[in-house]
N, C-alpha and C positions, 0 to 999 in steps of 0.2 A: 714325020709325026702327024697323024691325024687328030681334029680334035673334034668335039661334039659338044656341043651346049643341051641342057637341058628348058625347062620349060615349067613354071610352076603350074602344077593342078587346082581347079575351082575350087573351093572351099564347102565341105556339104556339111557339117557337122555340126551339134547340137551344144554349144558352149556351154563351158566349165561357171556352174551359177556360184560356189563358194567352195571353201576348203572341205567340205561334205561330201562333195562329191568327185575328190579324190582321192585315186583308188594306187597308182604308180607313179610315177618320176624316174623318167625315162633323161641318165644327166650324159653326157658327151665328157671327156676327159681332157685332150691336151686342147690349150685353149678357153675351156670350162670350167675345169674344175681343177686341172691341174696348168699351171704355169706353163707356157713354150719358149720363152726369150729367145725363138728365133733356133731353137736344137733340129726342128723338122727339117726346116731348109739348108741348117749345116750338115746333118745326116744326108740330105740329098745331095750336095757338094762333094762330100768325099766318097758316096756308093757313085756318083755319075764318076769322078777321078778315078778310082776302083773297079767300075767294072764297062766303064764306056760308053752305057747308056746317057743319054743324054749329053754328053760331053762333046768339047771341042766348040764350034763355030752354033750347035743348037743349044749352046749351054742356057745362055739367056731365057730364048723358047721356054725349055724343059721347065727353068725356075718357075718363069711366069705362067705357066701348066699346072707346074705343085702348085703354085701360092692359090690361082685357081679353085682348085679340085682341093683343097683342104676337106680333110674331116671324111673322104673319101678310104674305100681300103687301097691301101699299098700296091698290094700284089695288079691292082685295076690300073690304077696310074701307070704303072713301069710297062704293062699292059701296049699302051697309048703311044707312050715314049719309044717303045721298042716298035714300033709298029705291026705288032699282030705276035714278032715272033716270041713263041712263047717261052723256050729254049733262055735267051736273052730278058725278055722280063721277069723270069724265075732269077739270075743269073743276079740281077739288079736290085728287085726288091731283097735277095739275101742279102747283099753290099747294105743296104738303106739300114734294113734290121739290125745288123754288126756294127753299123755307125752310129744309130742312134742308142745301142747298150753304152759302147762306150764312150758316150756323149753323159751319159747320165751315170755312168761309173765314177767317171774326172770328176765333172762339176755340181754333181747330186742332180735332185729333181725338188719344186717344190710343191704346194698346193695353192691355186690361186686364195689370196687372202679373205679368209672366214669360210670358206669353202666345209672343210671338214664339219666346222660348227654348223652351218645351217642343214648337211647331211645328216647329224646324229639328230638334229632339230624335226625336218621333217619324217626319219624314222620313227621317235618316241613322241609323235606327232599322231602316229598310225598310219601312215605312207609305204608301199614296198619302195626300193631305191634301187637301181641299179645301172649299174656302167657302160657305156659302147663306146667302141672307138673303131679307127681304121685299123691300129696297128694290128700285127698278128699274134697270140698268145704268150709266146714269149715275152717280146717287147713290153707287152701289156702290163704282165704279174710282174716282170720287173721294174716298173716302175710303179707298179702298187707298192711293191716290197721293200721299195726304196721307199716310199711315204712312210709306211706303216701303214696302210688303209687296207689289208685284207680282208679285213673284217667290217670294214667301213658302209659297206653296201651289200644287198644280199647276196648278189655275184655280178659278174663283170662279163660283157659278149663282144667277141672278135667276129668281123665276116663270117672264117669257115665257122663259126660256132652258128650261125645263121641263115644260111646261103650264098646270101649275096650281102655284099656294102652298099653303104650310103652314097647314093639318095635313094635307092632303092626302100623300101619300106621294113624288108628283112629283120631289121634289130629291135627295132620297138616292138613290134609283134610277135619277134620269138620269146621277147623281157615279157610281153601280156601273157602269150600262153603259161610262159614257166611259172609264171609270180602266182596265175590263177584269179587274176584281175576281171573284174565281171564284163568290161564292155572297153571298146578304144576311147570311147567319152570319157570314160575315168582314167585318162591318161596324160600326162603332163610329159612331155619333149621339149628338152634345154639344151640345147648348141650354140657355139661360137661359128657358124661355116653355113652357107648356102645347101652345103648337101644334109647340115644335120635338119635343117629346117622342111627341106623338101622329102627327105625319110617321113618325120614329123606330121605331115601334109597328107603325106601320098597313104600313110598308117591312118589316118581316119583321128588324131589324139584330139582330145578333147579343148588342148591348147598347147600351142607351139610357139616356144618363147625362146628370142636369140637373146645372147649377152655380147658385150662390147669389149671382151677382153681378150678375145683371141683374133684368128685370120681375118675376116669380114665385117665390114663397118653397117652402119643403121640403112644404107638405102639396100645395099646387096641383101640385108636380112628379111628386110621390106619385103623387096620386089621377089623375095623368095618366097616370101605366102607366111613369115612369122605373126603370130594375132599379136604380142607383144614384145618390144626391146627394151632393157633392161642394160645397165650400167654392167652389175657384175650380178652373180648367183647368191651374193649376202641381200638382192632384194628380193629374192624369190618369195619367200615366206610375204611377206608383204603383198604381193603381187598377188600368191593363192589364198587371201584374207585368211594367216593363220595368224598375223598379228596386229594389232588395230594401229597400224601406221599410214 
């Protein structure tokens, strides 16, 4: 397994002066908005038992790879793990995808707390809202559909729905183009993970703000280029002065 560190980018961008001058809300999901209790890495557990990738003597490695690379796409990770071949990272990330459906089959899914409320909060706020994750489209709707949040947000972006995953820049800026948001200044990026921050960063957003409730604690979000850290996504509204707290 090879591995590759990333590097955060300088910061050029003309900060977020009030809630005025937000145009998007660009939110990350497992970790974010919705709950992980640790399902990511048991799904990785049983696709490496399942399908080999990572397993045996790199088991360890692999974990502390995923715990890593959170918030990254799947198919990129197994990638790594697999060392190139893509034959086998194909092979892996289906195990991952099958493991974590019926991960959230068994024991539901839920939404980090007040999550939904401050979603519908900065939609009829006048906000676009919209979702990205690692996972791959499947995985994704259903764990929408297990919320109920279909409709929660204007839509939801997987990788291939954007070229590439995070930290790439890909998702935030395919959520601008589509939404019809005037400028990456009027853009808000909220992650739990190093990669959703440096997406965030590397997108030009107007402000990139980590939360402390998924994979990555306050220095990792730091030293990733986040302008603000945040407990959970119930301060957000606060944070974009939409309420006098």
């Amino acid at each position: 397994m090879t591995t590759a560190t990333t590097t955060p980018e300088t910061r050029a961008v003309t900060p977020l002066r009030s809630w005025a001058d937000v145009e998007l809300i660009v939110l990350d999901m497992a970790g974010t908005t919705v709950s992980d209790d640790g399902a990511v890495e048991q799904a990785f557990a049983l696709a490496a038992e399942r399908s080999g990738i990572g397993a045996g003597s790199d088991f360890e490695a692999s974990l502390q790879y995923v715990r890593d690379t959170m918030g990254q796409s799947k198919i990129d990770v197994f990638r790594v793990l697999a060392d190139g071949d893509e034959a086998a990272a194909e092979r892996g990330n289906a195990a991952f995808e099958g493991a974590y459906a019926e991960i959230v089959a068994r024991d539901g899914v839920a939404g980090v707390d007040g999550a939904a409320d401050v979603i519908r909060e900065l939609s009829a706020a006048g906000a676009s809202v919209v979702f990205t994750t690692g996972f791959a489209p499947a995985t994704r709707d259903a764990v929408l559909d297990a919320l109920g949040w279909q409709d929660l947000a204007e839509f939801a972006l997987s990788p291939v729905d954007a070229g590439r995953g995070r930290p790439h820049p890909d998702l935030p800026l395919t959520a601008l183009l589509r939404t019809g948001a005037p400028s990456v200044a009027s853009m808000v990026v909220v992650g739990d993970t190093r990669s959703d921050v440096e997406a965030g960063t590397r997108a030009g957003a107007g402000l990139v703000v980590g939360v402390l409730t998924g994979a990555h604690d306050r220095a990792a979000l730091t030293e990733a280029g986040a302008d603000a850290v945040i407990s959970s996504i119930r301060e957000l509204p606060a944070l974009l002065g939409l309420r006098g707290e």
